[in-house]
C-alpha positions as CSV (number, residue, x, y, z in Angstrom):
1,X,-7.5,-11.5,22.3
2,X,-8.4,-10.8,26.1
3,X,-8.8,-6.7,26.4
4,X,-8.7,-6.7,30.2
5,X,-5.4,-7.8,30.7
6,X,-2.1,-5.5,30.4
7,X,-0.1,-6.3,27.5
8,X,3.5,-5.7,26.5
9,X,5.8,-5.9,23.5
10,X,8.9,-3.9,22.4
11,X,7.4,-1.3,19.7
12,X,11.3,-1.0,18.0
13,X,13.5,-3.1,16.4
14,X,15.3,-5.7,19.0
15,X,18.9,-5.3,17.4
16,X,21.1,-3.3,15.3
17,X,19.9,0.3,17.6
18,X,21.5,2.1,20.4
19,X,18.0,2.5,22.1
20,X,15.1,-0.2,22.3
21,X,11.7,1.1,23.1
22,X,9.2,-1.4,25.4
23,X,5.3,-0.6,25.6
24,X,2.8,-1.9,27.9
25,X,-0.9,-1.0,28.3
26,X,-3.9,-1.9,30.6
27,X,-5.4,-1.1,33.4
28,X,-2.9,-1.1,36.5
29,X,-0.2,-0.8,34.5
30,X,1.6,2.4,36.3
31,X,1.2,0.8,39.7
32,X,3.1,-2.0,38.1
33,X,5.9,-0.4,36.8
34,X,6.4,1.6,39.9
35,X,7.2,-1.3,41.6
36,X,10.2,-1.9,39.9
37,X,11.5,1.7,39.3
38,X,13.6,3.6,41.5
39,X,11.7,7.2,40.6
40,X,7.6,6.7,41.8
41,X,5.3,7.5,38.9
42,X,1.6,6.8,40.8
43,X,1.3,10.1,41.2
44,X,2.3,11.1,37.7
45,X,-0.3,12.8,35.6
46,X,0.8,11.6,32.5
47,X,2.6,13.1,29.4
48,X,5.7,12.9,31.3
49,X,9.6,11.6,31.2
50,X,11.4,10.2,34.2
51,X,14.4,9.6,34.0
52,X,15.6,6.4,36.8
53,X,16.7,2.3,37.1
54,X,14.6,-0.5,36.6
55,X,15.6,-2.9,39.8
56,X,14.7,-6.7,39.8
57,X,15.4,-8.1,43.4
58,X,17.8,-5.2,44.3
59,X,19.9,-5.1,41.3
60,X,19.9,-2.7,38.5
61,X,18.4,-4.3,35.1
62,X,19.4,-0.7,33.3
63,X,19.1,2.8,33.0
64,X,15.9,3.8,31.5
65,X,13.8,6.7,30.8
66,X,10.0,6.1,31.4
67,X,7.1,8.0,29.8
68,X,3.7,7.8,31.2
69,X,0.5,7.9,29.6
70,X,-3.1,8.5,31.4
71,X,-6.2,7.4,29.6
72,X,-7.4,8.5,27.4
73,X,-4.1,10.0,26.7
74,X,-1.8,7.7,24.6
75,X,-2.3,5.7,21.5
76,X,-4.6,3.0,22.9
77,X,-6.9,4.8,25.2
78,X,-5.6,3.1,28.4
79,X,-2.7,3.8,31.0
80,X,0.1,3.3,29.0
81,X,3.9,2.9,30.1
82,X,6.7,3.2,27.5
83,X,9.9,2.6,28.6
84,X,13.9,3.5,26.6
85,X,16.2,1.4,27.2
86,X,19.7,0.7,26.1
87,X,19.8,-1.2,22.8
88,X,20.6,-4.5,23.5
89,X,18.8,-7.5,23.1
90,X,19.4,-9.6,26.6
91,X,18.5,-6.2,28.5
92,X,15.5,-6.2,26.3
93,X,14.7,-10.1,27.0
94,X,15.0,-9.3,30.9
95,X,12.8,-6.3,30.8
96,X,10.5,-8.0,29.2
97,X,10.5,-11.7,31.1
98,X,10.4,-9.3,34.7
99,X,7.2,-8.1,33.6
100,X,5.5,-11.2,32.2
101,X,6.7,-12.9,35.7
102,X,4.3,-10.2,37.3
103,X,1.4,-11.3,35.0
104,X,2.0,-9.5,31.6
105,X,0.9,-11.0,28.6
106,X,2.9,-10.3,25.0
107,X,1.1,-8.7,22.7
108,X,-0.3,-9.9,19.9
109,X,0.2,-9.0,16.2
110,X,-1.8,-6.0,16.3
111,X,-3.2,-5.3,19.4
112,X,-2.0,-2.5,20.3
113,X,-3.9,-1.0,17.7
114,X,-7.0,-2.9,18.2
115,X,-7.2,-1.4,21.7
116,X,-7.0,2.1,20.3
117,X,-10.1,1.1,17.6
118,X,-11.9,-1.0,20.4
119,X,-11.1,2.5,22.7
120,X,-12.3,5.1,19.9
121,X,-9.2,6.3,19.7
122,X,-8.9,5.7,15.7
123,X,-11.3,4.2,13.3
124,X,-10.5,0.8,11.3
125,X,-9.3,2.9,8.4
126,X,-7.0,4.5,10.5
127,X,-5.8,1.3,11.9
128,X,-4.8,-0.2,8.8
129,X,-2.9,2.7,7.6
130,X,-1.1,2.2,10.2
131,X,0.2,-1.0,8.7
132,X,0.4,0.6,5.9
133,X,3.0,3.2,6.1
134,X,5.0,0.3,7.8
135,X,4.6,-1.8,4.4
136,X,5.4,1.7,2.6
137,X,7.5,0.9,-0.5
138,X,7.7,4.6,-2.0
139,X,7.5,7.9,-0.5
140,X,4.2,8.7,-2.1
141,X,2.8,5.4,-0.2
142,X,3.9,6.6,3.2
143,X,2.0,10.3,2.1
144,X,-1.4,8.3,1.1
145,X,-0.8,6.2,4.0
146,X,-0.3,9.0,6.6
147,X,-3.1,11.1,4.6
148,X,-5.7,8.1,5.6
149,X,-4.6,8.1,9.0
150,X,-5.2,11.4,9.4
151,X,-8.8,10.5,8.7
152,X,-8.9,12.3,4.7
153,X,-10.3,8.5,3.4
154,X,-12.5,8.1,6.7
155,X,-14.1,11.7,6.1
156,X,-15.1,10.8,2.5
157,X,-16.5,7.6,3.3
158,X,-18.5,9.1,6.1
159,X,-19.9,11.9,4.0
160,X,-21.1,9.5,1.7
161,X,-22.6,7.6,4.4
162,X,-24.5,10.9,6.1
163,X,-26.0,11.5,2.7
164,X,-27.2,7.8,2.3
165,X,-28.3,8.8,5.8
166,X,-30.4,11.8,5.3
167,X,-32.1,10.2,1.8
168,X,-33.1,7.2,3.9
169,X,-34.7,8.9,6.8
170,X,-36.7,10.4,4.3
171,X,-38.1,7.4,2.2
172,X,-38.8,5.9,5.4
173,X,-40.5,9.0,6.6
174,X,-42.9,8.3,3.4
175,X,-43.4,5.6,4.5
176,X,-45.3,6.6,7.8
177,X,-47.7,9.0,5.5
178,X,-48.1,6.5,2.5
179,X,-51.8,6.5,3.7
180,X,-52.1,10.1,3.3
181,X,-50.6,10.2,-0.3
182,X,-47.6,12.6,0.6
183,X,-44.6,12.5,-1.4
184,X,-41.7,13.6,1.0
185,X,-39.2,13.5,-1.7
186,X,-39.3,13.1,-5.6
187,X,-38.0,10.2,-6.9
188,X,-36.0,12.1,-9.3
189,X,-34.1,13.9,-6.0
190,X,-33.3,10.1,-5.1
191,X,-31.9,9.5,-8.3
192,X,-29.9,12.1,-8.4
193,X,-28.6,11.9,-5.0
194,X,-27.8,8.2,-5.6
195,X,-26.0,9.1,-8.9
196,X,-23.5,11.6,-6.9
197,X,-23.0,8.6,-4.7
198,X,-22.1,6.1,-7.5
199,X,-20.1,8.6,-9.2
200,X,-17.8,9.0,-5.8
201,X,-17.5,5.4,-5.3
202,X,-16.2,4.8,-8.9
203,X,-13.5,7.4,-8.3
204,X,-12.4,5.1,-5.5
205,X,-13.0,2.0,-7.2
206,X,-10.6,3.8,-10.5
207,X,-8.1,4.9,-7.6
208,X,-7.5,1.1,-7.1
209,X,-6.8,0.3,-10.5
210,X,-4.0,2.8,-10.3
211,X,-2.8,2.4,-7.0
212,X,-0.4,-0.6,-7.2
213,X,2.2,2.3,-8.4
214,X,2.0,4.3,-5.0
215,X,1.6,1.3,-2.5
216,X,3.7,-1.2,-4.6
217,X,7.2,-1.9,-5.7
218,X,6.7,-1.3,-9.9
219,X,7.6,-4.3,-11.9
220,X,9.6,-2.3,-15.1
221,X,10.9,-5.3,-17.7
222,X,13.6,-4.2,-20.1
223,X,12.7,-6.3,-23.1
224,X,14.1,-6.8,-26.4
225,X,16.2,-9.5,-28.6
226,X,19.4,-10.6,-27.4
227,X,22.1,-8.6,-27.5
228,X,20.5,-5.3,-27.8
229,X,21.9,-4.2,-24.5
230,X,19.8,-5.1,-22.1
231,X,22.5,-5.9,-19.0
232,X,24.5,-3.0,-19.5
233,X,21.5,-1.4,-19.1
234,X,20.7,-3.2,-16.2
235,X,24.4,-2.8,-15.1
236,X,24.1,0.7,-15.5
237,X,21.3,1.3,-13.3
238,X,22.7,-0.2,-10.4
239,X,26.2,0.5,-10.4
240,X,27.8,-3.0,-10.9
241,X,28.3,-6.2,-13.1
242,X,25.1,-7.7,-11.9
243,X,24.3,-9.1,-14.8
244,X,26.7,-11.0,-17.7
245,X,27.5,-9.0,-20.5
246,X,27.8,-10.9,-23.5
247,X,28.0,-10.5,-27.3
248,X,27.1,-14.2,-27.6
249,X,23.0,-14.4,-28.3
250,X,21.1,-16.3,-25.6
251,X,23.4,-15.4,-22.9
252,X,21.1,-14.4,-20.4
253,X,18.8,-17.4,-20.4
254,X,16.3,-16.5,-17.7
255,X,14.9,-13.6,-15.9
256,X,17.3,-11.7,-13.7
257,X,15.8,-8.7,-11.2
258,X,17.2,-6.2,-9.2
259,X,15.4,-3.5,-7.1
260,X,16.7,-0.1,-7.1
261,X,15.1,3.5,-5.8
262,X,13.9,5.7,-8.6
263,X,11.9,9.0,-7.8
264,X,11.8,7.3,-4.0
265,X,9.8,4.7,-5.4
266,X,11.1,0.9,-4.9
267,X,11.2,-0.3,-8.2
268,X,12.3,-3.9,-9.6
269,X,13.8,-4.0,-13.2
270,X,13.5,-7.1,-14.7
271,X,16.4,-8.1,-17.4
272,X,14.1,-10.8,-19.3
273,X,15.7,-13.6,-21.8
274,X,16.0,-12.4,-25.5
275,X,12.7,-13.2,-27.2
276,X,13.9,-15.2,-30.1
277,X,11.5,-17.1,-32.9
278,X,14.4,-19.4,-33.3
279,X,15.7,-20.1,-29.7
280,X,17.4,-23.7,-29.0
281,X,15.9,-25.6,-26.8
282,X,17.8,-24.4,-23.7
283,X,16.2,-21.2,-23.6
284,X,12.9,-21.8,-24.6
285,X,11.4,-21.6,-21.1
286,X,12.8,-18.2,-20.3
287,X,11.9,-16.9,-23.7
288,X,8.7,-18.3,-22.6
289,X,8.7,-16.6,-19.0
290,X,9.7,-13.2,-20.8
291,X,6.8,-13.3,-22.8
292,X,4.3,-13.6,-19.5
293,X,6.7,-10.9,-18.4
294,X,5.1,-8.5,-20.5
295,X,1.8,-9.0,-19.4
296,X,2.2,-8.7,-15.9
297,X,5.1,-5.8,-15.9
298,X,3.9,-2.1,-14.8
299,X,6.0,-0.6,-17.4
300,X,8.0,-2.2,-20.4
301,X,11.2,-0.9,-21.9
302,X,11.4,-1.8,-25.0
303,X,15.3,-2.0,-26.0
304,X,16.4,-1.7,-29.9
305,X,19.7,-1.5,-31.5
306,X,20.0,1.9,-32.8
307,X,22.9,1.0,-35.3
308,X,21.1,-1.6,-37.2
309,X,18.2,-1.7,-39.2
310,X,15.3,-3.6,-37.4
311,X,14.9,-6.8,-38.4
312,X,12.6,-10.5,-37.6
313,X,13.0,-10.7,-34.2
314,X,12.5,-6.9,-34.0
315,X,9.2,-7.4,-35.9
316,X,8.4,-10.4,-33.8
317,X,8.8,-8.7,-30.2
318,X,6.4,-5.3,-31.8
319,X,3.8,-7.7,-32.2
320,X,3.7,-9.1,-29.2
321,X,4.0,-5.9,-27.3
322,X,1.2,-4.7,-29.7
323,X,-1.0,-7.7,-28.4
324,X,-0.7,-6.9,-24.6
325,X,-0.5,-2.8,-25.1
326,X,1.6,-2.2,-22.0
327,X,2.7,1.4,-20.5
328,X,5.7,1.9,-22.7
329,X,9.3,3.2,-23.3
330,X,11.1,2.7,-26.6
331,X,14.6,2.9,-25.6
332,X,17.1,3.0,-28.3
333,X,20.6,2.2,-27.3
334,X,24.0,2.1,-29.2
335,X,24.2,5.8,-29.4
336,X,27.8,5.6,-29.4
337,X,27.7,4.0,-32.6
338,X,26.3,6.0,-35.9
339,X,22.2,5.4,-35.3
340,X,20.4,4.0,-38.2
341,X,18.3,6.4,-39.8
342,X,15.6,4.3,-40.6
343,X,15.4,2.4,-37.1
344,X,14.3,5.6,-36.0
345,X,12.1,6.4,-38.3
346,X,10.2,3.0,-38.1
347,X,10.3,2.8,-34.4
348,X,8.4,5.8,-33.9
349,X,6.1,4.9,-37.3
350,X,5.1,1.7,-34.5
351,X,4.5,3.7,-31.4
352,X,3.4,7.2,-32.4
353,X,2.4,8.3,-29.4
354,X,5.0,6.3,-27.3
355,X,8.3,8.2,-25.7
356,X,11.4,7.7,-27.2
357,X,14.7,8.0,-24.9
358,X,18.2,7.4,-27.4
359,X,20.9,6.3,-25.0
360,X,24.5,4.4,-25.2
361,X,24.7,2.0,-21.9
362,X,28.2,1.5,-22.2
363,X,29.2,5.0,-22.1
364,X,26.2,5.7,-19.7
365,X,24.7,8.6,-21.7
366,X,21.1,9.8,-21.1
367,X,20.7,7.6,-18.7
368,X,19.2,10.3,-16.0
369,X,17.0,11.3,-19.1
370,X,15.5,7.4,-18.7
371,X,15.2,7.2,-15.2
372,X,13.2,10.7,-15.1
373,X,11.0,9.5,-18.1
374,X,9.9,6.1,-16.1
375,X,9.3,8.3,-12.6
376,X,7.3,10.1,-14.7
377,X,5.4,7.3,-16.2
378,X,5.1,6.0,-12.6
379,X,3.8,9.0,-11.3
380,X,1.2,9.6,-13.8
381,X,-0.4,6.7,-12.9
382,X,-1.6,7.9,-9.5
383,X,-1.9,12.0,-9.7
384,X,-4.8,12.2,-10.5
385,X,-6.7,10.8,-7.6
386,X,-7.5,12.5,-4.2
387,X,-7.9,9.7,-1.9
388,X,-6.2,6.7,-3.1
389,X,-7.5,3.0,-2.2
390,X,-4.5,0.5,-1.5
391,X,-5.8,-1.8,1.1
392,X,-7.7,-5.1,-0.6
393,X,-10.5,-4.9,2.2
394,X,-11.7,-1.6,1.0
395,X,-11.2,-2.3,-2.8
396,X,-13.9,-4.9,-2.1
397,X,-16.3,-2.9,0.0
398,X,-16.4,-0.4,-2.5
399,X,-17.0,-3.1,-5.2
400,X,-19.9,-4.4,-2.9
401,X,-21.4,-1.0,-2.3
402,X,-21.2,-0.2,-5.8
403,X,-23.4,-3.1,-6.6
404,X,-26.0,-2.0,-4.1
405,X,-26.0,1.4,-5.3
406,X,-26.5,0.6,-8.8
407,X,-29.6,-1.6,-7.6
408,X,-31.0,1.3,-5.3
409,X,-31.2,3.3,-8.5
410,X,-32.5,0.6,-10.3
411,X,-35.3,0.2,-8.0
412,X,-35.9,4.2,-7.6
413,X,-36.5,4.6,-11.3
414,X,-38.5,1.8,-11.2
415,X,-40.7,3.3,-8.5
416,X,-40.7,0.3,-6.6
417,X,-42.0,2.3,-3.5
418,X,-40.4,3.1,-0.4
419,X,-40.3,0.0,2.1
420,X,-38.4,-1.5,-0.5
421,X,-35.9,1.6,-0.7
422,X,-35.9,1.5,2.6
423,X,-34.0,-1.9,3.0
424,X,-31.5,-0.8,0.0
425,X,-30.6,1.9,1.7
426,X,-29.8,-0.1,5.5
427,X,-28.0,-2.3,3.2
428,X,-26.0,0.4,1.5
429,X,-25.6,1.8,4.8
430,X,-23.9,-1.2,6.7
431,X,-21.6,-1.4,3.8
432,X,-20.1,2.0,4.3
433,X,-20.5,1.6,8.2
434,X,-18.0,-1.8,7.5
435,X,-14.9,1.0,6.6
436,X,-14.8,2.4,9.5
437,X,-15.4,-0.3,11.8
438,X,-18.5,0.9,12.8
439,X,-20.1,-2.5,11.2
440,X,-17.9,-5.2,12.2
441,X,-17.8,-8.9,13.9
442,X,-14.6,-10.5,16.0
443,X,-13.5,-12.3,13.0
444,X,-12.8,-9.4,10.6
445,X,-10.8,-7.7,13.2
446,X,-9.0,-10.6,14.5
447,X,-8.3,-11.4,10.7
448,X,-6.9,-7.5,10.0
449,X,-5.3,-6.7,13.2
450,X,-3.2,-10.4,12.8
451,X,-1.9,-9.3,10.2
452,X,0.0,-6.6,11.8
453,X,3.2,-6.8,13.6
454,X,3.7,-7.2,16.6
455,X,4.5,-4.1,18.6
456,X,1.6,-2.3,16.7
């Protein structure tokens, strides 16, 4: 990417609005647009709206409203033009072909926000959160998202690394009086110090673990043997006959998903094949898939019959759940019908400590009661964490600096002496400093920043 040059892209989508929005920044940038509109802006001072035409060659392209930005005012740091126009795509096209005519470049994937981290205008952090709450699949994952652009994730990391700071500007201070014998700080202080620091890191590390349920669509599988009830179920959730309903067993033969909005989370339910020990040969590969189904789901509903007793295949499908211990909802349908007792009773004898929500798909009762018992399991997942890690990049930084932590305190209680501190502590350092972008080369920012879409 050359950073000298003005760039443009449009920032909104290119159909389906009444208003497109076009952004170009760089140096020279007002003096270009002037040229071509019929109010002058050279003069502007920025953080204003004119209202005018954009003319190519004496003829009116379309009525436009221009904003103007003056460094280091506006989102990149540089002069920065932003210019509404009506929402169609040829008016779009022309706006932007007239400008690249003049020697505009498109933008990149991205480099919008580059320019703002190569300006100082946000840290790297900051600039992925911004593609963040664009990928935002839930409500909560726009919140976290906007949270870390707001600096909360950049402030902890940075208090961490100020400590590290501080403790390493000390050992190496001991170092300059080792000949002296003066002990500038205790090695017990260190160890201490460096425990607060592992301790915070493994919050972020755990915050990972749980994340997938904020920044995520959640993979919930309703499972159970045929003819239980799964599609109506399914049907029930999302309003239509998405899925054949069948007494027949074996109808659904394969995995069938739909995504629906619970608790403004995305969330994909997944209406598996009926596990059967005795399946023809047909459906042996989705029985198959529906046992891998398990593994990987976020939440499992496991569907029974309440009108019948349980029976092979019920005992079958406990087991397995038992082997892969997966969050959990018993889900006991056929309320319609007089429950069995003794389901009941032995459903609950399996998973003691597993919620248990009776409903009857067909006549759609209790079916709120289910949705509010898996946005609660959902949400549970998550609460409990301040800052909460979604992006890969820092999951493995934090996983690095972990690593070098735990060998800094290895070394301190070891007393291995302070020049060798010294150089876990740079290293520790240069980790953290990697968050923010304050450690960095040209290929890890072209790698995130290309990642981005274009307009950002």
């Amino acid at each position: 990417m050359d950073n000298s040059d003005i760039i443009i892209a449009p920032i909104s989508a290119t159909q389906g609005g009444s208003v497109n929005l076009i952004r170009l920044s760089g140096n020279g940038v007002i003096e270009l647009v002037n040229d071509f509109f019929s109010r002058e802006i050279i003069s502007s001072e920025g953080g204003r709206f004119y209202y005018g035409q954009l003319n190519k060659k004496n003829e009116t392209i379309d009525d436009v409203i221009v904003y103007v930005f003056r460094t280091p005012h506006s989102y990149t740091g540089e002069d920065v033009i932003e210019i509404s126009c009506h929402g169609n795509f040829f008016i779009t096209e022309e706006i932007i072909s007239l400008f690249l005519d003049r020697g505009c470049r498109l933008a990149e994937p991205g480099e919008f926000s580059k320019r703002a981290f190569l300006n100082s205008k946000i840290d790297l952090i900051q600039a992925e959160a911004v593609a963040d709450i664009i990928a935002s699949r839930s409500r909560r994952a726009v919140k976290n998202s906007l949270k870390q652009l707001h600096g909360s994730l950049s402030v902890k990391i940075n208090e961490l690394k100020k400590e590290l700071i501080n403790l390493a500007s000390l050992v190496e201070l001991e170092i300059d009086f080792s000949e002296e014998d003066i002990e500038i700080i205790p090695y017990d202080k260190i160890v201490l110090q460096l425990q607060k620091v592992l301790d915070e890191v493994e919050k972020l590390i755990d915050s990972y673990e749980s994340s997938k349920s904020v920044s995520d669509l959640v993979q919930v599988l309703l499972l159970g043997k045929p003819n239980v009830g799964k599609s109506s179920i399914m049907n029930t959730f999302i309003n239509r006959e998405r899925v054949i309903v069948s007494s027949t067993p074996g109808t659904t033969r394969d995995h069938i998903h739909e995504d629906i909005i619970i608790d403004d989370t995305f969330v994909r339910l997944i209406d598996s094949a009926g596990i059967r020990d005795k399946a023809e040969s047909i459906e042996k590969e989705g029985v198959s898939r529906a046992k891998g189904l398990v593994g990987e789901s976020d939440l499992v509903l496991f569907i029974f019959d309440g009108s019948r007793p349980l029976d092979e295949e019920d005992i079958t499908i406990i087991n397995l759940v038992k082997n892969f211990n997966p969050d959990l909802i018993t889900v006991v349908n056929k309320t319609d019908i007089k429950l069995h007792k003794e389901t009941i009773s032995r459903i609950q004898d399996y998973f003691p400590d597993t919620p248990m929500v009776k409903i009857s798909a067909t006549r759609k009762t209790n079916i709120d009661i289910l949705k509010k018992e898996i946005a609660r399991k959902i949400n549970t997942l998550s609460d409990q964490h301040t800052n909460i890690v979604t992006n890969i990049r820092h999951y493995n930084l934090l996983k690095k600096a972990r690593e070098q932590t735990e060998h800094a305190l290895k070394s301190t209680k070891a007393k291995t002496g302070p020049e060798f501190l010294s150089i876990d502590f740079r290293s520790l350092i240069d980790t953290l400093g990697a968050f923010t972008g304050a450690v960095t080369t040209d290929e890890i920012l072209n790698n995130i920043f290309s990642k981005f879409c274009i307009g950002k």
